[in-house]
C-alpha positions in Angstrom: 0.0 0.0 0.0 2.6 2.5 0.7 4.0 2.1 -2.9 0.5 3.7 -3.5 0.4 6.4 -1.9 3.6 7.3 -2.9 2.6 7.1 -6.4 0.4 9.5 -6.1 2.8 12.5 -4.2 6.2 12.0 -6.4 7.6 10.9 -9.1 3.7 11.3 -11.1 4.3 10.6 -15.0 3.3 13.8 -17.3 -0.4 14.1 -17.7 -1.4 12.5 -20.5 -4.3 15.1 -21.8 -4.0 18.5 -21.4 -5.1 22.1 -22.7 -3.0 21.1 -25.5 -4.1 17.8 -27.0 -8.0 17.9 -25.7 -9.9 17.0 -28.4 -12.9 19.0 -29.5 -15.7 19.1 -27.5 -18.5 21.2 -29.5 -22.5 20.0 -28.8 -21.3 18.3 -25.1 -22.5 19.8 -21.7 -20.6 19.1 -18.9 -22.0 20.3 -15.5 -19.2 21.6 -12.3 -20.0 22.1 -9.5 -17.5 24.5 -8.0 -16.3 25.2 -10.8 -15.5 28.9 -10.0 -12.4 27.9 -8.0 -9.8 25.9 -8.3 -8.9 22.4 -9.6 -12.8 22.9 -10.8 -12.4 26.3 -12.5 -9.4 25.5 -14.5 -11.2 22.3 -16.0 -13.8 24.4 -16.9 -11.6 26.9 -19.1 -10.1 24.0 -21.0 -13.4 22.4 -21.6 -14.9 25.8 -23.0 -11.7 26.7 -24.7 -13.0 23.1 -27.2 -15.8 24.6 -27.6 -18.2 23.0 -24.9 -21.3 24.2 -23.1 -20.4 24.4 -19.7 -22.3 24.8 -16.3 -20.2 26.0 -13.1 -22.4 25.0 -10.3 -22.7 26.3 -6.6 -23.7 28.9 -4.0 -21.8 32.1 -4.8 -23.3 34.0 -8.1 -20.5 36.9 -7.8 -17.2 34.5 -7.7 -18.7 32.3 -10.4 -19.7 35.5 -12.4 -15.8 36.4 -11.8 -14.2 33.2 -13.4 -17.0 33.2 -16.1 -16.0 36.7 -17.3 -12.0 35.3 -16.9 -12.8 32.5 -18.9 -14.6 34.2 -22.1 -11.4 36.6 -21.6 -9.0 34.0 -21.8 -10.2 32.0 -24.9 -12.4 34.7 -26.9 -12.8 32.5 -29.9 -14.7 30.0 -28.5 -17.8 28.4 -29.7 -19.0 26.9 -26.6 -21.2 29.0 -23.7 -20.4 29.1 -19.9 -23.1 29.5 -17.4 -23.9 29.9 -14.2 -26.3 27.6 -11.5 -27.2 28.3 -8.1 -27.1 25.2 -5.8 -25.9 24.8 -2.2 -24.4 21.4 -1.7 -24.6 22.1 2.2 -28.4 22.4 1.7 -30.4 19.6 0.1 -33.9 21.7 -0.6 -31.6 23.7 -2.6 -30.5 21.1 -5.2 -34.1 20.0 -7.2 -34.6 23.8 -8.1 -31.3 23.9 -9.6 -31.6 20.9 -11.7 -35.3 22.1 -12.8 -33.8 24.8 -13.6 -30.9 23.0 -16.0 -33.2 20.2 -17.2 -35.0 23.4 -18.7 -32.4 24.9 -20.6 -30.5 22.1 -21.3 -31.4 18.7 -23.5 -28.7 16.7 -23.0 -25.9 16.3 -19.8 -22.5 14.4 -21.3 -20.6 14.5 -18.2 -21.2 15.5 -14.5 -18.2 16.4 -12.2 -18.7 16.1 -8.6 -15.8 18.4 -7.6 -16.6 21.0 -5.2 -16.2 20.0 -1.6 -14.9 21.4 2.1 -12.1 20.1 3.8 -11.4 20.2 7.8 -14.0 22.9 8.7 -14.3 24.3 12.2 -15.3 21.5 14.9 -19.0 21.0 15.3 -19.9 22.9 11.7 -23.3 21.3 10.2 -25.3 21.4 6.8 -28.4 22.6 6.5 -30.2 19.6 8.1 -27.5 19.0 10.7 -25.4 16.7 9.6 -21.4 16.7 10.1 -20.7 19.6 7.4 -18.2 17.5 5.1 -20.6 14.7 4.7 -23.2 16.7 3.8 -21.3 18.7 1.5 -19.0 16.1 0.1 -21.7 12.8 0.1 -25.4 13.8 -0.1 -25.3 16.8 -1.7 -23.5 15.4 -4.7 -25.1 12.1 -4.8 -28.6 14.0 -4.9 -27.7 16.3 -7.5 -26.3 12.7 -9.3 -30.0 10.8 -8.3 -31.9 13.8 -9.9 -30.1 14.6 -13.2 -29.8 10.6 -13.5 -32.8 10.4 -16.4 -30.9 13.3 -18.4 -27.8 11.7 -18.6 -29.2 8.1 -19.3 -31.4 9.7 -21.8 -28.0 11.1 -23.5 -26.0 7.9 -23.1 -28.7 6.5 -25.4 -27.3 8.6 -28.4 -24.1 9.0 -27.4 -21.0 7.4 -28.0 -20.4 4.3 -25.6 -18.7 5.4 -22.6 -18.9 8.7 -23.0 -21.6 10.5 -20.9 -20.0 10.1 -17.7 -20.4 11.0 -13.6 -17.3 12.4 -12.2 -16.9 11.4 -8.1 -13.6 13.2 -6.2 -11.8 11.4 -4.0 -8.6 12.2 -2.1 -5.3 10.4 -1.1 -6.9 10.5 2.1 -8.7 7.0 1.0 -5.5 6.0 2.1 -3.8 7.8 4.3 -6.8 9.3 7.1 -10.0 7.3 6.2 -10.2 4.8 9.1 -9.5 1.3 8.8 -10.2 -1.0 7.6 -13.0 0.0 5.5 -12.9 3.0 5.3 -15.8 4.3 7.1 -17.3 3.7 10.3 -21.3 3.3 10.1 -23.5 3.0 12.8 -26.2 0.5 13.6 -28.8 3.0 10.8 -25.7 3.2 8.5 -24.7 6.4 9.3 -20.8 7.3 9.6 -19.6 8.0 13.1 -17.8 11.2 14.3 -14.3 10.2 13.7 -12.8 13.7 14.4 -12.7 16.2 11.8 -9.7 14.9 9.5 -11.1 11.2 10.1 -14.7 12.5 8.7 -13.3 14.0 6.1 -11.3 10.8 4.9 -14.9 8.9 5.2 -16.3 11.3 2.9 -13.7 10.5 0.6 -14.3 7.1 1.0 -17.9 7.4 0.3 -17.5 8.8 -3.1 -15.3 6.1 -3.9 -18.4 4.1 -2.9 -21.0 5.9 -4.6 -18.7 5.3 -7.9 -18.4 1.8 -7.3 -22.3 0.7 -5.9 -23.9 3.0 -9.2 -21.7 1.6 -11.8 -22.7 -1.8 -10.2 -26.3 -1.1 -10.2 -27.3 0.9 -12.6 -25.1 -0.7 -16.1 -28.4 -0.7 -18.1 -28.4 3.6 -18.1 -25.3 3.9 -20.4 -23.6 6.3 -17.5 -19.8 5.1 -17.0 -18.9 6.3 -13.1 -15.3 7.1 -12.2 -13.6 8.3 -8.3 -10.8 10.3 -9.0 -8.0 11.8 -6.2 -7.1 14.9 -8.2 -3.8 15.5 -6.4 -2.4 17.2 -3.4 -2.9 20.5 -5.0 -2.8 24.2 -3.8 -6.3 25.4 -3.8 -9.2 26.8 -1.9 -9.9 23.5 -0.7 -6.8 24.1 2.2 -8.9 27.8 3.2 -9.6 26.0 6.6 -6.2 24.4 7.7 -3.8 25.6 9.5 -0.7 24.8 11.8 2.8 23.4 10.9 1.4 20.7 8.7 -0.4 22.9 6.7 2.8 24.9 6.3 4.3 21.9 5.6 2.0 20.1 2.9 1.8 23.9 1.2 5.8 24.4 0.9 6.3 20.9 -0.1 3.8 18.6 -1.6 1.5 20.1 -3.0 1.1 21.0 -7.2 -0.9 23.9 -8.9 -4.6 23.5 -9.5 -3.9 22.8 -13.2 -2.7 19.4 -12.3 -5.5 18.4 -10.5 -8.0 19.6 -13.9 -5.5 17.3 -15.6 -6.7 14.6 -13.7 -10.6 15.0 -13.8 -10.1 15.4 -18.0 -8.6 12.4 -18.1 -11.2 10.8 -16.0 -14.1 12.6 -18.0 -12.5 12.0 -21.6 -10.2 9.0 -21.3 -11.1 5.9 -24.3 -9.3 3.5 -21.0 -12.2 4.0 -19.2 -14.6 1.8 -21.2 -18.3 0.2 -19.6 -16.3 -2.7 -17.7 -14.2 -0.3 -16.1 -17.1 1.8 -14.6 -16.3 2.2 -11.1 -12.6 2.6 -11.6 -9.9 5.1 -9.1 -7.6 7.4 -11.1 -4.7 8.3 -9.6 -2.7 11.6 -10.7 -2.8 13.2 -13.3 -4.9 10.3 -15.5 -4.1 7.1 -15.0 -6.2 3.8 -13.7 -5.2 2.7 -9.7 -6.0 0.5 -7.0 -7.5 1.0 -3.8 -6.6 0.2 -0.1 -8.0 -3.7 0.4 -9.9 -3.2 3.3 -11.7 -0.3 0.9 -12.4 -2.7 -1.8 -13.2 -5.4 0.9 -16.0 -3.0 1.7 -17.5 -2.6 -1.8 -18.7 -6.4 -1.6 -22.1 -8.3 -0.8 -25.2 -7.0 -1.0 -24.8 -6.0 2.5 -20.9 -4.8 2.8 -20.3 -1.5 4.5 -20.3 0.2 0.8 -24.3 -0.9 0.0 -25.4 0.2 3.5 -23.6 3.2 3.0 -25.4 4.1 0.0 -28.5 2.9 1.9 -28.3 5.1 4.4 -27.4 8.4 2.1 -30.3 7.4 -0.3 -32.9 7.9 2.9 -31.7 10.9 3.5 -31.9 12.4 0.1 -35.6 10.9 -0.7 -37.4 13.7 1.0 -35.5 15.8 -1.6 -35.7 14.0 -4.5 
């Protein structure tokens, strides 16, 4: 295992799809959320510099307003449009208006990337319903917005290219390093994770999108949507806004890479021919390439009853009210 996660700090081969060899991507949609910041932002500016339609997705109208305007700026020939959509992934109710709202401008979704996220936030900070803020932000709030645009994207698989409408789920190299062992997550008798400290709960959410990658590709083949969990990098970004001390200092000065890596690594997840219908599910390590997961992780992801399904389980009660 350690080999692993060394792979993914040093010594990373050169990305293998870039701003420079992307191919064309003219009449696609691909949907962002966060994608005014960040690892999330600077996909967005390659995807509409080829000439895509592309939807930067979350709760502040004047930053994403900000990178649209530095976007059309920096590629002014263009084809494609860049837009905005209000959603609050820290607040479920917020979530169906939003995708009413794209499902009626929009007749096709190729690719959703589940990217925005919050990392080691203030002990004792909650979403909009209560729960431990990373796993709202980083679990339900993406797997809902996933659950409700589902019928678009199957509906564009249909006439699509095999493989290529996809969903987009980010992980983090703390699937190995803070989620806690063995499986990654600790549930509860109800299937809800356990408080496991803030920098635990955040390597559980982690975790969980790693699931929710794994349990969809598994159960739902028949839409035509290809699932993927990425770890984008240890990457200097927004995503740090809330950690401080001497390790911060020290991951910051170190080991950590420029955002433009970590877009590097969701194009290749997003746009890669490797990742074909019997490798839905699959981890990519930095910057694009196809890698393993911690056994105990895996080990969780099997049986109809393994700590992955009632994972899923448990999120999907919480998100039917919403749905």
């Amino acid at each position: 295992m350690m080999g692993n996660v060394l792979s993914q700090f040093y010594f990373i081969p050169t990305p293998h799809l870039t701003e420079k060899n992307c191919p064309d991507q003219t009449g696609r949609v691909f949907l962002v959320t966060g994608g005014y910041a960040g690892v999330g932002f600077e996909l967005c500016k390659i995807l509409y510099d080829k000439n895509a339609t592309v939807w930067i997705a979350g709760r502040s109208e004047s930053k994403a307003q900000k990178a649209i305007s530095s976007i059309k700026e920096a590629s002014p020939k263009s084809n494609g449009r860049v837009e905005f959509l209000y959603l609050d992934l820290a607040d479920l109710s917020t979530i169906k208006p939003a995708v009413q709202c794209f499902t009626a401008r929009n007749n096709r979704l190729d690719v959703l990337v589940n990217n925005a996220g919050v990392m080691y936030p203030p002990k004792g900070s909650t979403d909009a319903h209560g729960n431990e803020l990373q796993l709202g932000t980083n679990c339900l709030g993406p797997y809902l917005l996933y659950r409700l645009l589902l019928p678009l994207l199957t509906q564009t698989a249909a006439s699509s290219p095999t493989a290529s409408v996809r969903v987009a789920w980010a992980a983090s190299i703390a699937v190995f390093v803070t989620a806690p062992k063995p499986h990654g997550i600790v549930l509860g008798d109800d299937g809800r994770p356990t408080d496991q400290g803030v920098v635990f709960n955040y390597g559980q959410t982690k975790v969980g999108n790693v699931f929710f990658a794994r349990e969809e590709a598994e159960t739902t083949p028949h839409t035509g949507v290809v699932h993927v969990a990425f770890n984008p990098g240890n990457l200097r970004t927004e995503l740090q806004r809330h950690w401080t001390g001497p390790g911060a200092w020290f991951t910051d000065k170190f080991i950590v890479y420029p955002a433009i890596y970590g877009a590097y690594t969701e194009l290749w997840a997003i746009l890669t021919p490797e990742l074909t219908p019997d490798k839905s599910g699959a981890y990519v390590y930095p910057w694009g390439r196809l890698g393993s997961l911690p056994d105990g992780v895996e080990d969780a992801m099997k049986g109809e009853r393994g700590v992955a399904a009632r994972f899923v389980e448990w999120c999907r009660k919480q998100i039917e009210p919403y749905e």
